[in-house]
C-alpha positions as CSV (number, residue, x, y, z in Angstrom):
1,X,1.8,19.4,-10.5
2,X,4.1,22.8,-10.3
3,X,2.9,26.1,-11.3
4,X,4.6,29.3,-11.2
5,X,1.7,31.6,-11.3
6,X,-1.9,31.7,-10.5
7,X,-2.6,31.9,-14.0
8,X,-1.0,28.9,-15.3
9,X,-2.5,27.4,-12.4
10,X,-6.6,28.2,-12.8
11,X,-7.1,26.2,-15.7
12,X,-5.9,22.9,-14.3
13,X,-8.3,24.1,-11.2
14,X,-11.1,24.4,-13.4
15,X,-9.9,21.2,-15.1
16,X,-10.3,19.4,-11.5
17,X,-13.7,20.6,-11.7
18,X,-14.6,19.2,-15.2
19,X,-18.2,18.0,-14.1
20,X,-21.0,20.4,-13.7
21,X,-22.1,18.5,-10.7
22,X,-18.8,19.0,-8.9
23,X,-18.9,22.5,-9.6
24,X,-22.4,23.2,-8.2
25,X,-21.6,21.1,-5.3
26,X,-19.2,23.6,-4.4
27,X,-21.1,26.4,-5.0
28,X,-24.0,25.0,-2.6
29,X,-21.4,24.2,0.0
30,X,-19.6,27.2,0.1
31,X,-23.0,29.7,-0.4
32,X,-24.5,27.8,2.7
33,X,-21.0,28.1,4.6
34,X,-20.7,31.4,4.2
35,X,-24.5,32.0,4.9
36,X,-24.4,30.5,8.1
37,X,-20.8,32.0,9.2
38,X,-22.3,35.2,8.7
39,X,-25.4,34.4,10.4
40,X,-23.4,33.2,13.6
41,X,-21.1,36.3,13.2
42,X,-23.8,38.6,13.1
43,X,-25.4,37.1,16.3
44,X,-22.4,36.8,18.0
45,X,-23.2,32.9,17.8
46,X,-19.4,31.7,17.5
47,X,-20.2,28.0,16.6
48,X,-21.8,29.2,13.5
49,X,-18.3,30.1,12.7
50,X,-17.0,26.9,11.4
51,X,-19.8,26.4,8.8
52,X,-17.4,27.8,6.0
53,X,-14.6,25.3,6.5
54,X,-16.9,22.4,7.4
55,X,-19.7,22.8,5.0
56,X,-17.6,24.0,2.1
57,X,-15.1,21.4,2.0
58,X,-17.6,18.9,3.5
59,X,-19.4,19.2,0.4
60,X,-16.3,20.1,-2.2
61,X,-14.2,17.2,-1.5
62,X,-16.7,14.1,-1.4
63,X,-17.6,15.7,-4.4
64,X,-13.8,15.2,-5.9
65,X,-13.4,11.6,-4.7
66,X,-17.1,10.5,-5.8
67,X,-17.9,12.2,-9.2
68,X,-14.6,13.4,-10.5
69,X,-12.6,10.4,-8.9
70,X,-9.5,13.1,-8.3
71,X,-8.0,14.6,-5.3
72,X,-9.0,18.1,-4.3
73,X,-6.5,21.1,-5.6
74,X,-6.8,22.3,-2.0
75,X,-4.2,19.5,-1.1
76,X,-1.3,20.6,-2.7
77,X,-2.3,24.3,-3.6
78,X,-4.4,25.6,-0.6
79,X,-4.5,28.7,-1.4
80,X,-4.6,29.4,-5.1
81,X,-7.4,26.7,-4.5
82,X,-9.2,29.2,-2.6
83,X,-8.9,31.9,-5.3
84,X,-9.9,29.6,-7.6
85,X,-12.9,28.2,-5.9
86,X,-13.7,31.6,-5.5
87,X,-13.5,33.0,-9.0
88,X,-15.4,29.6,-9.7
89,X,-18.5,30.7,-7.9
90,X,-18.3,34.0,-9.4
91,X,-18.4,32.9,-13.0
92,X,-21.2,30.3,-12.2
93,X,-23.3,33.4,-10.3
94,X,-22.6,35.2,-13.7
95,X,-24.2,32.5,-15.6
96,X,-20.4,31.7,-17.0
97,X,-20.6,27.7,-16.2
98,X,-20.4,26.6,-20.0
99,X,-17.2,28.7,-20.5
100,X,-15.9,27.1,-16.9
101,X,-16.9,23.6,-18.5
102,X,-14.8,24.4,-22.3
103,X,-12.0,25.7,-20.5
104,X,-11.8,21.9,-18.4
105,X,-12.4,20.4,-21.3
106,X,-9.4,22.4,-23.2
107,X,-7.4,21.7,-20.5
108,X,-7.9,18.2,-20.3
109,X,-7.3,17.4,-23.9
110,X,-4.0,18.7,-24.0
111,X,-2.7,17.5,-20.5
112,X,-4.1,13.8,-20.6
């Protein structure tokens, strides 16, 4: 798909993510990524470094191919993905995951 802005492009991101499983898969992964880069960064333990790449995606994208049977947003849009997975994780942390679940499921029934 084509989008001209972020905007037009975060509820079709969301949309990708229309299973509350998927979504808290990525949270986990990325948390724990980013736990243990920082970890390794702080103790100047540089293979800690990859965790964020390696345990975020490793986590998001079986997630995608498994339980939402699509292909990860990252793959054509790498880095409004990233925005998006970010502003994902904040809404969840804000206890926003039922308004990230309506706007998939907005999103879905007029794009299918």
């Amino acid at each position: 798909m084509t989008f001209r802005s972020y905007e037009e492009f975060w509820p079709y991101y969301v949309a990708m993510h229309a299973r509350a499983a998927t979504r808290w898969l990525h949270l986990t992964g990325t948390l724990t990524g980013l736990t243990l880069t920082l970890y390794g960064a702080a103790r100047g333990r540089n293979r800690y470094l990859a965790a964020l790449p390696l345990i975020g995606y490793g986590t998001a994208w079986p997630a995608h191919f498994l339980i939402e049977k699509n292909n990860p947003a990252t793959f054509g849009h790498p880095g409004w993905s990233l925005r998006g997975d970010a502003q994902m994780i904040r809404m969840m942390l804000a206890g926003r995951d039922a308004e990230l679940a309506e706007i998939a499921r907005k999103w879905l029934a007029e794009n299918r």
